[in-house]
Structures are given as C-alpha cells and as structure tokens.
LUMFIZA-527811 format. One line per 8 residues: their letters; for each residue x, y, z of C-alpha. Coordinates in steps of 0.02 Angstrom, whole numbers, always signed. Layout:
BEGIN
a = X Y Z ~ ...
# end
This chain:
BEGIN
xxxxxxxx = -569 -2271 -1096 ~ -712 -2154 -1061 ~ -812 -2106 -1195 ~ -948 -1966 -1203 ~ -1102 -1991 -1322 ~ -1177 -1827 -1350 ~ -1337 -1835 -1423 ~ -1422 -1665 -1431
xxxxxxxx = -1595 -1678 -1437 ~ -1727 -1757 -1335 ~ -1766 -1921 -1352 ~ -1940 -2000 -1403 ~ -1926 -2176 -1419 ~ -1975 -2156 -1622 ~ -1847 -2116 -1742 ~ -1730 -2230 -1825
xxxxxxxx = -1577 -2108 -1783 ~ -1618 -2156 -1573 ~ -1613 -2340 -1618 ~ -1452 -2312 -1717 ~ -1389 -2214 -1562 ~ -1443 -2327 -1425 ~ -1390 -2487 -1526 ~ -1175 -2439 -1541
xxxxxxxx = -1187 -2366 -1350 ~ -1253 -2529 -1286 ~ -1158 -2649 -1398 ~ -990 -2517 -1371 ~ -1035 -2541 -1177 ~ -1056 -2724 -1205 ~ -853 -2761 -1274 ~ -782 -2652 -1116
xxxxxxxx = -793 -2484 -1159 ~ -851 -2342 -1050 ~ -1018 -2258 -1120 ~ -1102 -2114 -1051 ~ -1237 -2066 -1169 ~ -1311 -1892 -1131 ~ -1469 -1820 -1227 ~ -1574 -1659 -1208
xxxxxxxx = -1734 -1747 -1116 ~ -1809 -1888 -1135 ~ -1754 -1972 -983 ~ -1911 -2089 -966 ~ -1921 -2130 -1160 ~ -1739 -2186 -1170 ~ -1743 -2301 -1007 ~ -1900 -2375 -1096
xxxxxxxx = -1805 -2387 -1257 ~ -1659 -2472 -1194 ~ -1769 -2611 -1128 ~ -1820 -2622 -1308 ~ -1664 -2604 -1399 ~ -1559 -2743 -1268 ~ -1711 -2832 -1186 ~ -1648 -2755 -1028
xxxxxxxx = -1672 -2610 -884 ~ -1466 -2580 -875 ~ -1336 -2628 -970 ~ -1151 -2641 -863 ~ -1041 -2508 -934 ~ -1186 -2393 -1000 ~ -1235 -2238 -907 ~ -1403 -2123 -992
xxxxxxxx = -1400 -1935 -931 ~ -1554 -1865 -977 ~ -1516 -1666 -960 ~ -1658 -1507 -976 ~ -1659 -1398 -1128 ~ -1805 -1302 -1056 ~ -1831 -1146 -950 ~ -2012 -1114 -909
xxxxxxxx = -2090 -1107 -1076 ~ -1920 -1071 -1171 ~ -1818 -1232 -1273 ~ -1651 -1197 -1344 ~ -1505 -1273 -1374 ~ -1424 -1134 -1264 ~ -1496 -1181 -1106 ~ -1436 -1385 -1147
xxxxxxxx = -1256 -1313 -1170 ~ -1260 -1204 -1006 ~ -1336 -1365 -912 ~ -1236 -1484 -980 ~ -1082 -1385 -925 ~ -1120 -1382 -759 ~ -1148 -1570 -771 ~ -983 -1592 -856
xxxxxxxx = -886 -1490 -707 ~ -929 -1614 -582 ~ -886 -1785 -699 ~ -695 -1859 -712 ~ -628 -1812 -886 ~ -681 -1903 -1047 ~ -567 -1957 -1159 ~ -662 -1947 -1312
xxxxxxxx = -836 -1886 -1354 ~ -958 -1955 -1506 ~ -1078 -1862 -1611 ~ -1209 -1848 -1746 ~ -1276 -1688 -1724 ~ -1206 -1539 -1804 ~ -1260 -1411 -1628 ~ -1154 -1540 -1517
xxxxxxxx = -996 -1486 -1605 ~ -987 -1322 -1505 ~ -1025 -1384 -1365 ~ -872 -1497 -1347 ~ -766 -1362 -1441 ~ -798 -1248 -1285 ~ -808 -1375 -1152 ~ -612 -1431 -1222
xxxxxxxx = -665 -1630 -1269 ~ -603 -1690 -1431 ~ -747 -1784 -1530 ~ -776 -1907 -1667 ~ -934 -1832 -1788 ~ -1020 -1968 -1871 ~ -1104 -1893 -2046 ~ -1241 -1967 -2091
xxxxxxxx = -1293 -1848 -2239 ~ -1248 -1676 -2285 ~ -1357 -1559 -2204 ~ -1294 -1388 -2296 ~ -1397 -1490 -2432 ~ -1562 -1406 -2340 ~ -1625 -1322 -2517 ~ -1801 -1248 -2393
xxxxxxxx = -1718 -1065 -2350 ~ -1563 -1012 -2413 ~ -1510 -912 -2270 ~ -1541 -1073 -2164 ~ -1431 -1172 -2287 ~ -1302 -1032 -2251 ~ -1297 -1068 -2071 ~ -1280 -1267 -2079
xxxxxxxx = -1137 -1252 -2211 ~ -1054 -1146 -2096 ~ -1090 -1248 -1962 ~ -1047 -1403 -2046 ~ -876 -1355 -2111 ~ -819 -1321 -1935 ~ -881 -1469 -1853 ~ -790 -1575 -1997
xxxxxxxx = -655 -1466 -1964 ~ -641 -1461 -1786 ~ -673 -1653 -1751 ~ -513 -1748 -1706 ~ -603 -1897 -1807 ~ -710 -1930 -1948 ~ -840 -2046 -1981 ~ -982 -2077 -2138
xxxxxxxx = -1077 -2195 -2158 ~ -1031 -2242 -2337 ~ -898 -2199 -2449 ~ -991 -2093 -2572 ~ -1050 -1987 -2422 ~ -858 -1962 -2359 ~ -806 -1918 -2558 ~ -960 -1798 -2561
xxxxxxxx = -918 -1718 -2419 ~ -725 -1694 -2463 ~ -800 -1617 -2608 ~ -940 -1502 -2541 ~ -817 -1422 -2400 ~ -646 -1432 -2489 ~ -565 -1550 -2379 ~ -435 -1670 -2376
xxxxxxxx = -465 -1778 -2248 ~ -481 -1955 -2172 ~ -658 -2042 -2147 ~ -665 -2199 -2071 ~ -813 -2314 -2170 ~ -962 -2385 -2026 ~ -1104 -2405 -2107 ~ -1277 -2434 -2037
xxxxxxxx = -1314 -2605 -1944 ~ -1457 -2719 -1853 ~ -1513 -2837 -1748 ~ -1441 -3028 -1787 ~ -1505 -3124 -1897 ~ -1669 -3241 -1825 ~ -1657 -3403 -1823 ~ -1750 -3444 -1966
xxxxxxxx = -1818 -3350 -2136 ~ -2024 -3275 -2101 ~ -2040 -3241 -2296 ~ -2142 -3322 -2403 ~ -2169 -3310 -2580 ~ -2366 -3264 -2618 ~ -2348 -3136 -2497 ~ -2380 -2942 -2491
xxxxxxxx = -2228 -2833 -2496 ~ -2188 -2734 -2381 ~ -2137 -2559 -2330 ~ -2088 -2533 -2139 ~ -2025 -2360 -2078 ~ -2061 -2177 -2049 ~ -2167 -2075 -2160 ~ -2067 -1940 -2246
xxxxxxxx = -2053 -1878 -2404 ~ -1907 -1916 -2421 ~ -1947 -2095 -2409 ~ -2028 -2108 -2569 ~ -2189 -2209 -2479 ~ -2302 -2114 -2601 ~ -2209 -2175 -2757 ~ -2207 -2366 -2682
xxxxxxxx = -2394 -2336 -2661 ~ -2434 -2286 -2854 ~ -2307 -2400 -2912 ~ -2376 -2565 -2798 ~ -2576 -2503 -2875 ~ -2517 -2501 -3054 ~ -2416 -2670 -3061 ~ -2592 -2738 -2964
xxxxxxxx = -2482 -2824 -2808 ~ -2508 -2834 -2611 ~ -2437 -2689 -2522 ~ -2431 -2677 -2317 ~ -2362 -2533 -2240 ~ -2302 -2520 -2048 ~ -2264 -2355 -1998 ~ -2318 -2177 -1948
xxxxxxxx = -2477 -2131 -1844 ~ -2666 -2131 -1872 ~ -2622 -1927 -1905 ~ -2487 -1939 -2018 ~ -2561 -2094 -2131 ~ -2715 -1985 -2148 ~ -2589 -1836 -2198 ~ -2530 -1976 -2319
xxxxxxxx = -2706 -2002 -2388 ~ -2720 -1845 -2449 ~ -2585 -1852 -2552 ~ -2599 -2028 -2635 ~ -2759 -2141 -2638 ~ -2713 -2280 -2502 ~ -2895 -2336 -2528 ~ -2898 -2529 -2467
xxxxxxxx = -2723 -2531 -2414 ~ -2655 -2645 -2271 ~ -2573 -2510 -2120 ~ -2540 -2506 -1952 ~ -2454 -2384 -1864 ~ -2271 -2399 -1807 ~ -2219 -2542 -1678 ~ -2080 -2573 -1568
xxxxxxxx = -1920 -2620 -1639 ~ -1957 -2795 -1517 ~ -2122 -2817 -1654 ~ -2052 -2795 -1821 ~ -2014 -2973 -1850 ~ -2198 -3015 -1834 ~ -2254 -2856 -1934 ~ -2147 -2923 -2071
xxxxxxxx = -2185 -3120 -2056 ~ -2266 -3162 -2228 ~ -2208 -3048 -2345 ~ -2120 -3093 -2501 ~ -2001 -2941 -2508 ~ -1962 -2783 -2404 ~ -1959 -2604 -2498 ~ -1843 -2466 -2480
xxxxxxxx = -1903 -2332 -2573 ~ -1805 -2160 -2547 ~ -1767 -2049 -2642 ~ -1602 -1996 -2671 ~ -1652 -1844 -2767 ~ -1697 -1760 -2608 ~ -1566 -1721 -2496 ~ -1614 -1831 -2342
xxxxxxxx = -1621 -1978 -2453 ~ -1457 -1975 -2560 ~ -1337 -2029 -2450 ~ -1448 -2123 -2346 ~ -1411 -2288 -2249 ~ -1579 -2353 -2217 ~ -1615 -2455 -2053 ~ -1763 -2535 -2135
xxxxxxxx = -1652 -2641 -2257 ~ -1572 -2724 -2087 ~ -1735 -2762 -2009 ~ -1790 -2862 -2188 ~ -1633 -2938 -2196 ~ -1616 -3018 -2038 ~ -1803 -3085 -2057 ~ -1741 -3187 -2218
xxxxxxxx = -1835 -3047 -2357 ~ -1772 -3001 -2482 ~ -1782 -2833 -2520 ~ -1805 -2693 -2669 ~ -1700 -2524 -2652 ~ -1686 -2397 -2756 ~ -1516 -2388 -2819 ~ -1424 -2281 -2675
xxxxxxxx = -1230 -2225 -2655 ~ -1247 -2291 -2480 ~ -1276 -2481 -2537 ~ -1074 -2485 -2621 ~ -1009 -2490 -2458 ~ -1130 -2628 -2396 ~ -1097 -2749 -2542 ~ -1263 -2796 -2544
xxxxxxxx = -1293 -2978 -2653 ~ -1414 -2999 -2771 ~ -1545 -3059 -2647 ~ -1586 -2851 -2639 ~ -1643 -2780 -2838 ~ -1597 -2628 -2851 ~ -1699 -2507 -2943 ~ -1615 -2379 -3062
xxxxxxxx = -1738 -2230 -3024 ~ -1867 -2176 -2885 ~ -1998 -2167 -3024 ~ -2147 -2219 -3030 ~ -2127 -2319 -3180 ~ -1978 -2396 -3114 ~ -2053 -2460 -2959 ~ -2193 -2529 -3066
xxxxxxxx = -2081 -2632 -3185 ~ -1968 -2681 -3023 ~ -2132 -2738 -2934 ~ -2225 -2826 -3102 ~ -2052 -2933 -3126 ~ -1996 -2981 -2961 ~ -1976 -3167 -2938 ~ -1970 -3223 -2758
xxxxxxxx = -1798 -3347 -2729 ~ -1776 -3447 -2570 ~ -1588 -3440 -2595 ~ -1590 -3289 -2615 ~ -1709 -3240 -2431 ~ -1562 -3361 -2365 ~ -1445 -3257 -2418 ~ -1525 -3091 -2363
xxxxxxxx = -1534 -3177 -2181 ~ -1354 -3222 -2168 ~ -1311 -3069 -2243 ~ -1367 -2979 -2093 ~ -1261 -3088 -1973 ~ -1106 -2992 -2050 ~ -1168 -2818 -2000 ~ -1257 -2826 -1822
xxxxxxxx = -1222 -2687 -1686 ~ -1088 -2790 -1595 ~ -985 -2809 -1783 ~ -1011 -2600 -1790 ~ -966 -2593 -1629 ~ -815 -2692 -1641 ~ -753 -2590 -1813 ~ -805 -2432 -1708
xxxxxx = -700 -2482 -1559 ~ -525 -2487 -1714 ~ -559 -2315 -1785 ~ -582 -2232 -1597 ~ -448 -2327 -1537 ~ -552 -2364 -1387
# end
C-alpha cells in the first residue's frame, strides 16, 4: 500500500503540527507501510527534523519530497499545486493520500487521489474577517465532503463538526500521541511548574502567568523566542520569571526534569483552543508529571486519570485556586508515566493503519 502524505506548507522544524506530522509518517513507515510525505519547502528543516523526531538520517519505508511554492518573489499555493502535479505525473499511483490541511483537499480532488482529512479543529471558527470565515466554511465543507475518510482527533470535535456542516458521517477517533514513556519519573515535588510550548494566545500562557504570581508558586516557561517572550512582556509582567526559548523535541525531558507538575493552559473559548489535543500533555506525561489542564472536550477521548486536575475555567481565578491547592502525588506522576506508554506514535500508528485499511 502506497500512501501519499500531503502536507501543504513549508516546513520549519518549530510547530507542534510538523512533529505530529513527522511522528505517524515515521512510525506508519516503521509497521510496513509505504510513506511518501511531500511538503511545500523545507527540504533541509525536515531532513534535520527527522533526525530529531527518530534519532535517525532515513527511516526504511519513508520518502520526504520537499517541493517549491515560490516563483521569483511570488508564494502561493497555486504554484505548489502546478509543481506538485508535474511531480505526481512521473510517480506510480498512490493508493491513498493523508491530510491536515484544508488547501490540500483540491489538490488531490483534481489530481484524482482519494484522501483521508484528519480535523484537528474547525477552522470556519476563524471569527478575525467574516468574509475570510466565508471562504474556510466553504472550503471546509467540501473537503469533509469530498474525503473518502474521516478522521478527528476527539469525539467532541467529530460531533461538532457533524453539527457545524450538517453531516452525517463516519469519523474514525485518533487522538494526539508522544514519545514512550522514559524509563523513570524526572518530577519532583518542591519543584516549579511548568509550561512548555508555543506562545499563542490561544494558549492561555498569559493567564498561567497571573494565575502562578497570585497563588505565589514557581513558574518556568520553555518556549517561544527572545522576540516573541518580549512580545509576551508587554502584555503580562513576567518580571523574575524562569524562560528559555524553545528546544528540540530530543531536550524536553531535561527542560522539564524537576518540576512538580506540567500546565496546559488553553483556552477553549477561542477557537484554536476548543477542540484542541495538546502535544504538551504527552511530553509531561511520559516524563512522570503530572499535569493541570483546563477542562477541554479533547481530554474525553483520552481518558485521562486523575494524575491530570482538570480545571473548570481558563480564568484567572481558576488557575489560581488550581495552583494554591495542588498536592504533588508520586502515584499519581507514576501513573501519568505509564499513561503515556498507551498512546505513543507506534500505538497511533497502529490504530491509524485499521481505519485506512493500510
């Protein structure tokens, strides 16, 4: 079985959605299956990130196409779809292609391949321009109409979307995953939480921030860069707080060694963060943290234990009352850690490998 991943934009080596990507092509390649992941650019940042992501140069059964979306000083979409064509002409057939993007969808639709779309979130949510929000509901409803398969993330996100677009049909439930688990817990219980991810909005880092100043606790944050912290700053006083810029997914473990509890703050009032699966809560698991969350649809279909608190609102006061009364529990990092055995990349992989029917 050959199977096209068609991921259309360039890669950077950065964002959680390239680690997500990168992960289920490798661990897909890794049980037998045929993987040819093609992106807009990148070519040099995803060979780099592969080492990263499986500790190696190649992976047997993997092949990365990095193909140009520019024409002298023009980008677009467009010129992707007209070069990827005349890639695609001189390739044997695919059986089946993957995606995450919405703009991928018409690509396959004209170059004939049937495709699985993986939803993530709704993006016809987009409340910034309404004639923007036009487009991607448009867009959206024929992508989930036109894909031969359906995927979400969680089961909230597959009822949601049901509901948004008036359909009726099938999603198959693959949430998120990680890493294994390490060999042993790195928490420890007089230490700083800890917030490790991008910085968005979205994320609710400022909240986290206010919250972590008013219940008087340790907060480190790993994540962003020296510009986007100081973007941070001026929003929220992160006077005398611990930071350092993002790290390689091989570095998280020891960015996280020490701390008594990971956060997840989104906020699913916004909507990149209501249906959100977050990464982060992978990486703390498998280090043996436990971990605070605001209460998210997403977390039903993980069946998280009660080694991660959820708390009921991405207020301020919330967070502060979470923060003031956590107790940290041994058992319960224990149980974060093997918790994370159950959903690595290879067990996605291996559900994901069933619903293609690869």
């Amino acid at each position: 079985m050959r199977l096209l991943y068609l991921y259309s934009e360039e890669w950077t080596g950065r964002r959680a959605r390239e680690v997500h990507t990168l992960s289920t092509c490798v661990a897909l390649a890794e049980l037998g299956v045929e993987v040819t992941l093609v992106t807009a650019g990148g070519e040099q940042e995803m060979r780099e990130h592969l080492f990263d992501v499986a500790d190696a140069a190649e992976v047997p059964g993997l092949t990365l196409v990095a193909l140009s979306r520019t024409l002298g000083p023009i980008r677009s979409t467009s010129i992707f779809s007209r070069n990827f064509m005349h890639w695609l002409h001189e390739r044997p057939p695919f059986d089946l292609a993957y995606i995450i993007h919405l703009k991928a969808g018409p690509i396959l639709k004209q170059a004939g391949i049937p495709y699985a779309y993986e939803a993530h979130e709704i993006f016809a949510q987009d409340p910034s321009n309404a004639v923007r929000q036009k487009k991607l509901h448009l867009l959206e409803g024929q992508v989930l109409a036109s894909a031969k398969l359906l995927v979400a993330t969680s089961a909230p996100l597959a009822l949601a979307l049901n509901t948004w677009f008036s359909l009726s049909k099938e999603f198959a439930i693959v949430p998120n995953a990680g890493l294994p688990p390490l060999p042993h817990g790195i928490s420890a219980p007089d230490g700083p939480f800890v917030y490790c991810g991008s910085i968005a909005d979205w994320k609710g880092l400022d909240v986290a921030i206010q919250a972590a100043q008013d219940a008087q606790v340790p907060l480190k944050i790993v994540g962003g860069s020296e510009e986007e912290w100081q973007a941070l700053g001026g929003q929220v006083d992160t006077t005398g707080l611990d930071w350092r810029p993002r790290v390689p997914l091989s570095e998280i473990p020891e960015a996280l060694a020490g701390a008594r509890a990971g956060l997840v703050p989104t906020n699913p009032d916004l909507p990149s963060g209501e249906f959100s699966c977050p990464m982060k809560l992978f990486d703390y698991a498998r280090c043996g943290l436990p971990v605070m969350s605001t209460e998210l649809p997403s977390l039903q279909s993980l069946e998280v234990g009660p080694w991660c608190t959820q708390v009921p609102s991405p207020s301020r006061p919330a967070w502060k009352d979470a923060l003031r009364t956590f107790r940290y529990d041994a058992e319960q990092a224990e149980a974060a850690r093997l918790w994370s055995g159950e959903h690595t990349w290879a067990k996605r992989a291996e559900l994901l490998q069933r619903v293609l029917g690869l």
